[in-house]
N, C-alpha and C positions, 0 to 999 in steps of 0.2 A: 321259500327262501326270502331272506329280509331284501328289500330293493332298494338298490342303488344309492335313494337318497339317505336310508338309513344305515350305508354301511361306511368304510374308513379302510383307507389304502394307507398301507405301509411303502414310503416312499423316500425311505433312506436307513441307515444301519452305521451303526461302529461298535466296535466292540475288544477286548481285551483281555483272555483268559490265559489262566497258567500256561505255560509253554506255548502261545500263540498273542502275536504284537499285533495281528488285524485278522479281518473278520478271512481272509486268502489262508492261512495259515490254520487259522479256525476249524475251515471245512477240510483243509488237509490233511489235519487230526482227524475228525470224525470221519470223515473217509478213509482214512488208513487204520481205523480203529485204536489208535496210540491214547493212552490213561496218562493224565498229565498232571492229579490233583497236587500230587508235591510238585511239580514247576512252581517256579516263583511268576509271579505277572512280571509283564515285562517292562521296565522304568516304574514300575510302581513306586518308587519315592524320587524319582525325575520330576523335571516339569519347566515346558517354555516358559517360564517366568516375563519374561520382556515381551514374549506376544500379546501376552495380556496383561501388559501395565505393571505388573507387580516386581516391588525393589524387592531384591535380594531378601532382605530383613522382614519384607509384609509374606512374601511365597513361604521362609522357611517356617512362617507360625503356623501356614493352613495346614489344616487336615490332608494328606495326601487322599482321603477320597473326594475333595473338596477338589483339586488340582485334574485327578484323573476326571474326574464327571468333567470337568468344564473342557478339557482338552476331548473327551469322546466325545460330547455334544457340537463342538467345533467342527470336528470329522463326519459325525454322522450328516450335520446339515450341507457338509461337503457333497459327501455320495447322494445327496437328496440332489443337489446342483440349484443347491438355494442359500443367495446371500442373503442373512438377516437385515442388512443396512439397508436392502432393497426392496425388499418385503414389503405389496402394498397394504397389507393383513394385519392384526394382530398374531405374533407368534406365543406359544404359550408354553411353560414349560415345567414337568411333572417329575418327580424322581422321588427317590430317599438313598438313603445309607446305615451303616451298620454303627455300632456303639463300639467304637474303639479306645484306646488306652494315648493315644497323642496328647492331650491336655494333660495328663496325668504326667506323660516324657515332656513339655513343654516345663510345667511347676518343677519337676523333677531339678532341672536342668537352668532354673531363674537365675544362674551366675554368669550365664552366655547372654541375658538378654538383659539388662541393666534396664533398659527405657523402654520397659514395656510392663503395661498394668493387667491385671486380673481380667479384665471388660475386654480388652484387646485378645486376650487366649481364648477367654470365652466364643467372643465374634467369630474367630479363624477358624474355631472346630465344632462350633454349637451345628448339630444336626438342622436345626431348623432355618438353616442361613444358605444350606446347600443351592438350593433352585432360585432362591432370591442373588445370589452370587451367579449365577449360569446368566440370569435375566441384566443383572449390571453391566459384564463383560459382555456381553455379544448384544448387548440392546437390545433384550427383547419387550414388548408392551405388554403380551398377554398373561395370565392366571400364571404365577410361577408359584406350586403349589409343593410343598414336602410331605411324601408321604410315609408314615412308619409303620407297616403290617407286621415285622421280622419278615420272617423268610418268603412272603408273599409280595415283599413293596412294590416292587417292578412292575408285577404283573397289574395291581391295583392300581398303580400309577397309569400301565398304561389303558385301564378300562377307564379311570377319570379324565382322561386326556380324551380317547372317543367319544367319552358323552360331553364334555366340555364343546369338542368340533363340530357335535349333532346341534349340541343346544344351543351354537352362537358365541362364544364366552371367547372362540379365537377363532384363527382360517392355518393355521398350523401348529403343531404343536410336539415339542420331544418329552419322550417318557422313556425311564427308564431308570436303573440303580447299580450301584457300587458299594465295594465293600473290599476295602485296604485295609491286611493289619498287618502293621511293620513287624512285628518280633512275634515268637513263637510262644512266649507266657502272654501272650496276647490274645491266644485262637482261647477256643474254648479244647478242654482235654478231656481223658476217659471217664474224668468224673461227674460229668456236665448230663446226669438223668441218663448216664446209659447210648448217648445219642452219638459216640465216636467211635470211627471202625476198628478193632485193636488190630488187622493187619494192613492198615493203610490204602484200603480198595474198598469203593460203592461196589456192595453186588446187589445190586436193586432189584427183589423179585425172589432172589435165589436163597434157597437153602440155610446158606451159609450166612448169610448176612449179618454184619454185628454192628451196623451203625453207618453214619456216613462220614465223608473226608471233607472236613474244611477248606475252605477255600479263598483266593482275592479274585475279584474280577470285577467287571464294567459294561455294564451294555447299552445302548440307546437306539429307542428308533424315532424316525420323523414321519410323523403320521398329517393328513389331511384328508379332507372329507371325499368320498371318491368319486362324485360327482364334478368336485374342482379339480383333481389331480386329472383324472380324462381331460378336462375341456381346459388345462394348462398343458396338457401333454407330459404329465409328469413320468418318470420310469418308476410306476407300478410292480412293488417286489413282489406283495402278499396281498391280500386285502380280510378284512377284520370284517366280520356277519355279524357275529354278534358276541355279545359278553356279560359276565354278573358277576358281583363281589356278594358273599353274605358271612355272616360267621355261626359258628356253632351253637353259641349263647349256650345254657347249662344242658344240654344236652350232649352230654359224656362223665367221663367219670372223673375228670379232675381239668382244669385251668391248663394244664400243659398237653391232655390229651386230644388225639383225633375224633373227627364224631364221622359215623358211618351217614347218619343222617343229615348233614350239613354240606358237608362234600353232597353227595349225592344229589340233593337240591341246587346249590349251583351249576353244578354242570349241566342238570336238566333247564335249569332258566336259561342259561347262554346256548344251547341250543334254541330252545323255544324262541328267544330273543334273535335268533340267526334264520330261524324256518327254517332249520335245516332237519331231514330224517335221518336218525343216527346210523344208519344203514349203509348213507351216502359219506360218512365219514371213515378215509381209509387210514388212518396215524391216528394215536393218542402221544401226546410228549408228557408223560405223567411228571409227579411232583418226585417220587420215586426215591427219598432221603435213605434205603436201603436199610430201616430199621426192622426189630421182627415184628413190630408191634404195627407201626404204619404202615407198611406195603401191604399187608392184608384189608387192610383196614380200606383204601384208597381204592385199590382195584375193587371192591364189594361195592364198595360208591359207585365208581364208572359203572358197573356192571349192572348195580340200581337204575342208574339213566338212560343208560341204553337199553336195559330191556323195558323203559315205558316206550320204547319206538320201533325196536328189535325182535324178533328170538333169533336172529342167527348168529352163528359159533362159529368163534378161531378164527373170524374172517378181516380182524383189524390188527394191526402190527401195535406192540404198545413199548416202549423204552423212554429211558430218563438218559440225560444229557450228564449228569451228576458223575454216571462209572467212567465217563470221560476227564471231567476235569475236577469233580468236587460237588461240596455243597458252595455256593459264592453267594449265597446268603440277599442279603437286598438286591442281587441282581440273578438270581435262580431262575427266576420268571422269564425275566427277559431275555433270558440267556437261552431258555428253552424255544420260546419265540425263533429267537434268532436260529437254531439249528432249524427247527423247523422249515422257517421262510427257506433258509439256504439247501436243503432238501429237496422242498418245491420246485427251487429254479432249475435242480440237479436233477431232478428226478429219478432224486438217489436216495433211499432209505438206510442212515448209517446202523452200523450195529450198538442194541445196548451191551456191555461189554460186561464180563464175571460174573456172566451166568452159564448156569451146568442144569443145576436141578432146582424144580423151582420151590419155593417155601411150602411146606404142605397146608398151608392154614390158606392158603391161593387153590382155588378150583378152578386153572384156566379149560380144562376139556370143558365146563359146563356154561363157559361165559364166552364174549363175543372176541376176547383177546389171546393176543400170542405174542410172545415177549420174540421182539427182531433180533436175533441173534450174530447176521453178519449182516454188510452193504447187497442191499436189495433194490432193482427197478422198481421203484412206485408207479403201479399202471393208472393211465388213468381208462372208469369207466364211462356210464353214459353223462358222468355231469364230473364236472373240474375236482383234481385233489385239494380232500378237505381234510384237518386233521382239527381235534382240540388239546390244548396247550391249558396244565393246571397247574396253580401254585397254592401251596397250604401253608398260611401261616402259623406262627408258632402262638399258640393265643386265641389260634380258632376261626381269625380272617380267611377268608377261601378265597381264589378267585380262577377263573372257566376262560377260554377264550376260544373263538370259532375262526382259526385262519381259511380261506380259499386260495388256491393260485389264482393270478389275474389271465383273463382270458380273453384281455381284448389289447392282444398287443399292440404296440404302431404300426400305421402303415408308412412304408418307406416314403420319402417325401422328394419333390425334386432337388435339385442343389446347383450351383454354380459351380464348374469342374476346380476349384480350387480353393480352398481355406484357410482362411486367418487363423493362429491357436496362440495364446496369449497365455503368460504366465507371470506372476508378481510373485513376490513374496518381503519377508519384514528384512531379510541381510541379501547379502552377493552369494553367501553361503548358501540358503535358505533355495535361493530362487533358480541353481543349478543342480542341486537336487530332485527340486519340483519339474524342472524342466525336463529332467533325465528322467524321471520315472513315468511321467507321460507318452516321453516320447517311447519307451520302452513297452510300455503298457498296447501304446495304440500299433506297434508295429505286432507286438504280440498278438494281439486283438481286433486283428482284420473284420473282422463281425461286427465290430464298433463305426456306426455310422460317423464319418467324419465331419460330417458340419453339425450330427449332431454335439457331436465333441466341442465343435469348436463354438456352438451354440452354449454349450455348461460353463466352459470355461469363461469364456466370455460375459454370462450373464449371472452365474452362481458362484462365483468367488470373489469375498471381498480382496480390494483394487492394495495395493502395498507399493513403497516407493520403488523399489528395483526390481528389476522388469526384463523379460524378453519374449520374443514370439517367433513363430516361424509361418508361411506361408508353405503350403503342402498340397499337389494334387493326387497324393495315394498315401497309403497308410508307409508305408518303407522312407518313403521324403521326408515325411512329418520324424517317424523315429528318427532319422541320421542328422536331420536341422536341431531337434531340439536334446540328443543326447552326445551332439560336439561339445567341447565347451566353447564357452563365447561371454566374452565379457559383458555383464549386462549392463542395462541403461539406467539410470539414476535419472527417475522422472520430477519433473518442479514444471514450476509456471512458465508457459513460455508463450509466449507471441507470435501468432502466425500471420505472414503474410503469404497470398495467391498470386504468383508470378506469371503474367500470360506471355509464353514467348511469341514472335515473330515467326515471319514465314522462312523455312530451311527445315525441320527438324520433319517434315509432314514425308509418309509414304502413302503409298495406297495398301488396302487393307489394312491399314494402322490402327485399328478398334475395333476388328472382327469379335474378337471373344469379350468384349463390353457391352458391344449391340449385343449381340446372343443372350446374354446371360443377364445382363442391367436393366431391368424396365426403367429405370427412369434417366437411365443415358438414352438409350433407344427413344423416350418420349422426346428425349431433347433434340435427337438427329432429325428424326422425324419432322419435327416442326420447325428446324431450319430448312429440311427439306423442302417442306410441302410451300415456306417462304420463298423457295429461290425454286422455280418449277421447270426451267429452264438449264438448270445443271445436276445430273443424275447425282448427287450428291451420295444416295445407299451406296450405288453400286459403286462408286470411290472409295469409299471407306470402307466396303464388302469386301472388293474382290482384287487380287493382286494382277499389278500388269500395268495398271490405266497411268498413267501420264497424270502427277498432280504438280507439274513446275510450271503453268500457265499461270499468269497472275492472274486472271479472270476466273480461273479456276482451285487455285492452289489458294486465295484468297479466303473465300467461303467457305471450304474445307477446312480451313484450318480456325477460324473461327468458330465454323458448328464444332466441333470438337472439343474446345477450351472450353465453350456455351455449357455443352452436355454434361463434359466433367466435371466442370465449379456447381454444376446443381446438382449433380449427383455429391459430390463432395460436400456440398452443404445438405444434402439431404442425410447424409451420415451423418453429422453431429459435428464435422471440423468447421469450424468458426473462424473466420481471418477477423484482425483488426485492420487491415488496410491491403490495399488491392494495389498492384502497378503491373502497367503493363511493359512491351520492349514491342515498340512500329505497330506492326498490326496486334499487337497484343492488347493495346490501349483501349480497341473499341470492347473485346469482351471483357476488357474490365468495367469499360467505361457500360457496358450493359450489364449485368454482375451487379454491377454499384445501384442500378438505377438512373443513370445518366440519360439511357438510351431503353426504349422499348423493345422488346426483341424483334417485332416487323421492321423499325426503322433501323436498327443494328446492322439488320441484315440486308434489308436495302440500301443501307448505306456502304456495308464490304461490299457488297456486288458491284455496286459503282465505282467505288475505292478500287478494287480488281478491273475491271473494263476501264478505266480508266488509266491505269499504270501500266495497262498493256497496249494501250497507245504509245508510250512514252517510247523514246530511240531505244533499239536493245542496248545492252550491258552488263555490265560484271558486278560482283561486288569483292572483296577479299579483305581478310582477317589478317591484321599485321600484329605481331607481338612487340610492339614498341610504343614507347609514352608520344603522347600526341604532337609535343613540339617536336619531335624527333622525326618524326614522319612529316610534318605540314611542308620542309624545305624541300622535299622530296616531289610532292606534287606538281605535276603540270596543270597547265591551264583548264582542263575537264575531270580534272579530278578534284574530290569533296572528302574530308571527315565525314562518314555518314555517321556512324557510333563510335563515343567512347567508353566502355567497357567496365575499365580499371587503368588505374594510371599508366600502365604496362601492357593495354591492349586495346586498339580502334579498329576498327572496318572503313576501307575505302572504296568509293565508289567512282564509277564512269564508264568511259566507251570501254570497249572488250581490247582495242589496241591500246589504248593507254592502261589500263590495267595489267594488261602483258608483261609492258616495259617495266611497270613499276618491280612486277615479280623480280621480274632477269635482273632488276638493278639491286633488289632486298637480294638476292640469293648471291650476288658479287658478294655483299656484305656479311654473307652468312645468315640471314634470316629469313626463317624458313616460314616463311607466309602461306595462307590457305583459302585457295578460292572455294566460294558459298555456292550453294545451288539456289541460284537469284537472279535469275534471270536481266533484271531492270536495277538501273544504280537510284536506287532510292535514296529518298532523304540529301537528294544532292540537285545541282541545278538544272539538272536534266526532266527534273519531275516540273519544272516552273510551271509549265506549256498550261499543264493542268490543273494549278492551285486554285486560280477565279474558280474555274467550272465548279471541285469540290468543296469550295465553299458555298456557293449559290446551294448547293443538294442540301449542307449540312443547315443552312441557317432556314430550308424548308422546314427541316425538323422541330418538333418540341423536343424540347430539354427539360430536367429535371436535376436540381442539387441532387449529389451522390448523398444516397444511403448509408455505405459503407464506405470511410475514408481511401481516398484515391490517391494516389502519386504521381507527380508528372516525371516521367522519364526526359523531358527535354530540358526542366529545370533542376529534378532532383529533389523538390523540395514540392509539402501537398500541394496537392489541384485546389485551389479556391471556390468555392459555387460561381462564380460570375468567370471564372475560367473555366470551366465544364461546361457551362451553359452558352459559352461562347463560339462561334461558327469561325470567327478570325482564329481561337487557341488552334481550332482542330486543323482549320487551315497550313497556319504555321508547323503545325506537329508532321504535316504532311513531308515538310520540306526541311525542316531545319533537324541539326545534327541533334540523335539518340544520345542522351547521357547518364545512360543506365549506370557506370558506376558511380555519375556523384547518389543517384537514387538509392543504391545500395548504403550508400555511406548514412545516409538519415534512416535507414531500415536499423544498419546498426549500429543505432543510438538506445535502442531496446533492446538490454543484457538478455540474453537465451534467444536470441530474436528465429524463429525458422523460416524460410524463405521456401515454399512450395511452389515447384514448378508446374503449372495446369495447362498442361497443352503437350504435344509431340516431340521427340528428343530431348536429351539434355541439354542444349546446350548453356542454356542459364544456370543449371547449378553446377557446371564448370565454371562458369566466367565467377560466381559467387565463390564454388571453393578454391580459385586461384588468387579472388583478389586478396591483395594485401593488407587491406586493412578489416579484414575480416576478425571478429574477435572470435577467442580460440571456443566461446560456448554457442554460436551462431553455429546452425544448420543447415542443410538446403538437401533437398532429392526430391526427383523426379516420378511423376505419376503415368507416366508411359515411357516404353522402351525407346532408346536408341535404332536409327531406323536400321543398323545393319545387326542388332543385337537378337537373336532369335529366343525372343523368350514374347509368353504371350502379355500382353497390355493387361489383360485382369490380373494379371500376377504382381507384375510393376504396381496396377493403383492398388491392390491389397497392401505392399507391401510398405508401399507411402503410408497406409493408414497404420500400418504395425508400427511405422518408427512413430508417427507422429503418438499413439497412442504410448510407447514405450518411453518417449519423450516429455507425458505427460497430460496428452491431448487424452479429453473423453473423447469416446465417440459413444451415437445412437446404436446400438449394436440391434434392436429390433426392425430401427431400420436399415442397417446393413443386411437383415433378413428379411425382408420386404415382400410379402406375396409368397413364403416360402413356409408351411407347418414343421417348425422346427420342436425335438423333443430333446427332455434332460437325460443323460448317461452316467451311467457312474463310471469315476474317473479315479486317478489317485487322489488321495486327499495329501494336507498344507504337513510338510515333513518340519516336526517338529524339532527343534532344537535344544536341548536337553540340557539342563546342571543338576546335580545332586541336591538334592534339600531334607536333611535330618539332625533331629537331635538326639541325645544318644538316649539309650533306654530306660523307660521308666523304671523310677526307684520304687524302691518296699518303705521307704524311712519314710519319714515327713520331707515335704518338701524345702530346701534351703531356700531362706528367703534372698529376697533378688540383692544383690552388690548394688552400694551406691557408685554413678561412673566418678572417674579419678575427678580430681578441680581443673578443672578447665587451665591452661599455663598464662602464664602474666609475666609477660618481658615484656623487652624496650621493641624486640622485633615481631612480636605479635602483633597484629592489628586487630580490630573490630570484625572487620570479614570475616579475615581466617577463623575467627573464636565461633561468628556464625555457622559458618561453614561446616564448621566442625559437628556442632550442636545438631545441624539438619545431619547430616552423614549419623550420627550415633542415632537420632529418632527414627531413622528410616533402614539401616542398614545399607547405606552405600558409602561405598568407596571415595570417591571423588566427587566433591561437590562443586561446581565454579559458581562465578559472581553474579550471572547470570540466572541460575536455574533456582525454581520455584520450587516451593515447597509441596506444594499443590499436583503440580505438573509431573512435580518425582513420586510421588505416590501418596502424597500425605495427606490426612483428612481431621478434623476440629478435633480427635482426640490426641492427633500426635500433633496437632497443632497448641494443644493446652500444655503438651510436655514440652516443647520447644520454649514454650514464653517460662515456663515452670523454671528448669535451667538457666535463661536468660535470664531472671531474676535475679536467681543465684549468681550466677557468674559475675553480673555488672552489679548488681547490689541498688537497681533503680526499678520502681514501679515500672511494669509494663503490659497496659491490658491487652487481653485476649484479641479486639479487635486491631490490633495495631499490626498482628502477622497476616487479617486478612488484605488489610489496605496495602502493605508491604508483603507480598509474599515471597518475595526475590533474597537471596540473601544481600546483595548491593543494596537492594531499598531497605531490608530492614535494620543493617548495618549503620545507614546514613542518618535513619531513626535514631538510635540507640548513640550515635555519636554526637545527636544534636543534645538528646536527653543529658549525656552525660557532659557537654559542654556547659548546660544552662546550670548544671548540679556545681560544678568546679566555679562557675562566676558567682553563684551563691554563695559557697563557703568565701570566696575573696571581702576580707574585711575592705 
């Protein structure tokens, strides 16, 4: 058998056949044995148009199998769980198609298309443009090759694509073929050499046979060498042993004839080229075109090649895919491929369908074959199900292929009990669609590992502006989050800043499922831990119960915490532009930034803590009122500790004057709320201790922050020579929090997000309450609420879903960090559909194209609009603004030659070609053309 490094894993599929819109529908045909060659394809003259760039007026010239290929190749690299944009490879990509009659309804129909030339129809439906269009749209780098056998392309396509990924030429690659014919004097009919069935059934084999059933269809697979697909982890559908393309050359008896000898040599090479013993081969998926002359002819080939390996009988199942849906012509090959592979995974052998008795010029009792008459178990015996897969072109091209099932599944992998799933797409339409079908998918498909799910989605779909995701710990959550509706999020640029709150928000066990599951929060506790050796710091954040309101205590905790997550949160990929902290929030930011080492960080909370638990006890409390409001209020031991928002401060002091203030706010009706805070910080009661914590802080080196810092006392940045300062951090000890003017310079950054890194919410209340918060400013929190029963890895997941939904990359390999995650197939990008045709080709000559009307000339036209107008007619769109490029809306230097061609005409003033690339705007090229025509008018002025 060929080895490993010479063989190719089939590692993605789409496909498209009469009476079946995906490859689920596909096998439910052949499974149910349902003949579908009269169904029509499904959307076959549909087509997302705007997914892939194309105005209106460029989509309705192409070729609909120009449209269909590039829409299956889209899908297929879907199910592969591989985004082209992110491809570190070159991707490569093989196909062809059939010779259809659209150019012909194109010329037909030149009074619908006024601004469109010979070269342009050419381009949209010339066969040879197919793969080089697949490779534009989806960026690919590698060999984008067209290939024309007739009825063999697919298959040949995809033997060049294998040796293309043996020989280096790419690291992926799709092959495959289509074959659209819009109308029905389009197919080929009874008179076409004998070759069409007169009762409208492939009986491939049988008796009866008169011909085969035309066909439309689609199919692609994504293939990679299977050595990389193993060691990528990729979902290995089939894999590919071996293969050979030859053709007949004059051996037969005419140009359109089968050769017994030709056939029979290929199949024996792609064996040979597979090392495989035909023995060990339990399927053949014949070419099987159900003529009387080729089925005899084809089976005597197989039967040639396998008995140079064989003599044994009747022991292989042999059927054509054809009595199902047709011949589909440039995609028969691949088409067979694909039942195949989908057999394999089934381990369901469908039946070939209209057969009774078999041809008599067939001597199956004396050969190794037997036509599969219903859905059969495919056993397997001592070595993995192998079948070969033929296609025979019309012309005498052959080609052989040796599929195996893959037989080295994954192994299941660990995973973090809960998962990100993330979904984009190009509309709001688009991406609740996509969202529902997933979610439908995965609760249907419990077998579907979920992270590896959320691994595909994540990492094999290209990213689209509108967005949503769901956090899921079982396959039932994931369906009911992502199949409600929910309005989605409209991602753009936005600004994040890391909010480190203060101490109140902290419990014990408040990061249990972060440690467990995070190695690089865990490294972070860890090494505050192993810093502060003196305070069990695990078993705080482990285990529920422990007392974290000691400020010697509830200090350091709360620190290591905010430490752990801001690097874990930078270790996923979220980036801030600037850091601010809120009291004890300050130092991990001020360590975060680089201000602070993490040994003196953390020597210095600990002292910061032992120190303010000296200080006299006290209260603190949260008044919902503007600061002058409260200060007349105040007794002699009471302090503004923070002001918030203009309509919220914290007071602090002794625990009886704090009392009184309550009883006196609640006369008033103001319903104030005491903090769990032991000590009135931030107020005169800390004086005792500001010398001491300054001598500690000015031990320290300092360092200018890295990351721009915010000062919460002043609102406005931290300076280097005030970070680096022992007097700032002094003062910050004591003097009043003004976290809401700090908010207000946050948003001064439109979109600006405000992520809270540390325990409870309460900063992204005080942000979504204040007032002058602008309506596209965001703020949420990366752990729970401490009375809120939901686990903390759910909460920072779900921080990372908005913020990504919002806009934010993340590293998503490092979000899987230490975890062998593999690709699954998913549902693929639900396309959005408009009709695009012209009507049907004429018998006549074709009318030549109408000139467009003259352009209007009033007082109330302007120059714009005349442009405007002119780009709307070269491109087919509707509405053009002042703004939009020529370029940008689809346009390219030939319909940029017909735009100045018009404008000539129109304005009656030279204008060369380069003048629309300089101006491609219609404003710019309007202001052009107004100058032009100013400078023409002061000429004529005697």
């Amino acid at each position: 058998m060929a080895d490993d490094e010479q063989s190719v894993a089939i590692i993605g599929m789409a496909g498209r056949f009469p009476g079946a819109a995906d490859l689920d529908e596909f096998w439910a045909n052949l499974a149910n044995s349902v003949a579908s060659p009269s169904s029509p394809l499904p959307a076959q003259d549909e087509f997302d148009a705007a997914l892939f760039g194309f105005p209106d007026g460029e989509a309705l010239l192409l070729d609909p199998q120009h449209r269909v290929f590039l829409e299956t190749c889209w899908a297929a690299m879907e199910d592969a769980g591989h985004d082209p944009s992110r491809e570190p490879g070159a991707v490569g990509v093989y196909g062809g198609s059939s010779q259809t009659d659209y150019l012909r309804a194109l010329r037909a129909n030149r009074s619908r298309l006024p601004l469109v030339n010979d070269w342009q129809l050419r381009m949209a439906t010339g066969m040879d443009f197919l793969t080089s269009r697949v490779a534009y749209k989806l960026g690919l780098h590698g060999p984008a090759v067209t290939v024309q056998t007739a009825c063999s392309t697919s298959l040949v396509a995809t033997h060049l694509a294998a040796q293309a990924l043996l020989g280096g030429d790419c690291d992926v690659a799709l092959a495959g073929g289509v074959t659209v014919h819009l109308w029905s004097d389009d197919e080929p009919t009874d008179d076409d050499a004998g070759l069409v069935s007169p009762d409208g059934l492939c009986r491939t084999f049988d008796a009866a046979a008169g011909g085969t059933v035309f066909a439309n269809g689609v199919g692609v697979l994504v293939l990679k060498r299977l050595v990389d697909a193993r060691r990528d982890r990729d979902h290995i559908r089939a894999v590919i042993r071996g293969s050979a393309v030859n053709n007949d050359g004059p051996d037969k008896i005419g140009f359109a004839a089968p050769s017994i000898g030709g056939q029979a040599a290929v199949i024996r090479q792609a064996q040979l080229a597979a090392g495989v013993d035909p023995a060990t081969i339990g399927y053949v998926e014949a070419h099987g075109t159900g003529t009387p002359l080729g089925d005899p002819i084809e089976v005597t080939a197989l039967t040639n090649a396998f008995r140079q390996g064989t003599t044994r009988r009747r022991y292989c199942p042999i059927g054509s895919v054809k009595t199902n849906i047709g011949h589909v012509d440039a995609a028969a090959g691949v088409a067979g491929v694909i039942k195949t592979v989908l057999a394999m995974e089934h381990g369901l052998l469908p039946a070939s369908l209209n057969f009774t008795e078999p041809n008599p010029a067939i001597d199956f009792d004396a050969g190794p074959f037997v036509v599969n008459t219903e859905l059969t178990h495919w056993p397997r015996d001592r070595w993995p199900r192998r079948a070969g897969v033929s296609a025979l072109g019309f012309g005498g091209t052959n080609a052989h292929l040796i599929l195996e099932e893959n037989t080295d599944p994954p192994v299941p992998a660990a995973a973090r009990p809960a998962q990100l799933l993330v979904v984009s797409a190009r509309t709001e339409s688009a991406v609740t669609v996509s969202a529902a079908r997933l979610g439908t998918y995965l609760r249907d498909h419990k077998d579907t590992d979920l992270a590896d799910a959320a691994w595909t989605v994540q990492t094999g779909r290209r990213v689209f502006p509108c967005r949503r995701f769901a956090v899921a710990t079982d396959h039932d959550t994931a369906g009911e989050t992502l199949t409600t509706p929910a309005e989605p999020t409209i991602a753009g640029s936005r600004p994040i800043a890391f909010a480190f709150p203060g101490q109140g928000g902290q419990s014990s066990g408040m990061c249990r499922d972060l440690y467990e599951h995070e190695p690089r929060f865990r490294a972070g506790i860890d090494e505050c831990a192993d810093l502060a050796p003196d305070i069990d710091l695990r078993a705080m954040l482990a285990a529920d119960g422990t007392s974290l309101h000691a400020m010697d205590i509830a200090q350091p905790a709360v620190f290591a915490v905010e430490y752990a997550l801001a690097k874990l949160l930078l270790h996923w990929g979220i980036r801030p532009d600037v850091l601010v902290g809120h009291s004890l929030g300050a130092y991990a930011a001020a360590c975060v930034a680089g201000v602070f080492t993490l040994p003196d960080a953390m020597r210095l909370v600990v002292e910061r803590g032992r120190l303010l638990q000296r200080v006299q006890p006290g209260a603190m409390v949260a008044v919902p009122l503007p600061e002058d409001q409260v200060r007349p209020l105040l007794t002699v031991d009471l302090d503004v500790a923070v002001v918030n928002s203009p309509a919220q401060c914290v007071i602090a002091g002794s625990p009886d004057s704090v009392d009184d203030l309550v009883t006196r706010l609640a006369d008033r009706a103001v319903d104030a709320k005491r903090l769990r805070i032991p000590v009135p910080a931030h107020s005169r009661h800390v004086e005792p201790v500001v010398a001491e914590f300054e001598k500690w802080v000015a031990a320290l080196p300092m360092r200018p922050p890295e990351i721009p810092l915010l000062s919460e006392i002043t609102g406005q940045p931290l300076a280097a020579d005030e970070a680096t300062s022992a007097a700032y951090w002094a003062r910050h000890l004591r003097h009043t929090v003004r976290f809401g003017d700090a908010l207000d310079t946050l948003f001064a950054a439109p979109g600006r997000v405000i992520l809270e890194v540390g325990p409870g919410h309460a900063l992204t209340g005080i942000v979504r309450r204040h007032p002058h918060r602008p309506a596209d400013a965001l703020a949420m929190p990366t752990l729970p609420h401490p009375e809120e029963d939901t686990s903390d890895l759910v909460t920072a997941l779900t921080a990372v879903g908005q913020l990504w939904a919002a806009g934010t990359d993340v590293d998503w390999p490092a979000l899987h960090e230490g975890q062998l995650r593999h690709r699954v197939p998913l549902p693929t990008y639900p396309f959005e559909r408009k009709r695009y045709v012209v009507g049907t080709p004429s018998t006549d000559a074709a009318e030549p194209a109408q000139q467009p009307e003259p352009l209007p000339d009033s007082e109330t036209d302007t120059v714009a609009t005349r442009v405007a107008d002119v780009f709307g007619q070269a491109l087919g769109v509707r509405s053009v603004g002042p703004r939009d490029s020529l370029f940008a809306l689809g346009g390219d230097s030939v319909i940029a030659a017909q735009v100045v061609r018009l404008l000539r005409q129109a304005f009656g003033i030279p204008l060369p070609l380069r003048i629309i690339f300089r101006n491609p705007t219609v404003a710019g090229l309007a202001g052009h053309i107004d100058e032009q025509l100013a400078a023409a008018t002061e000429g004529e002025t005697p």
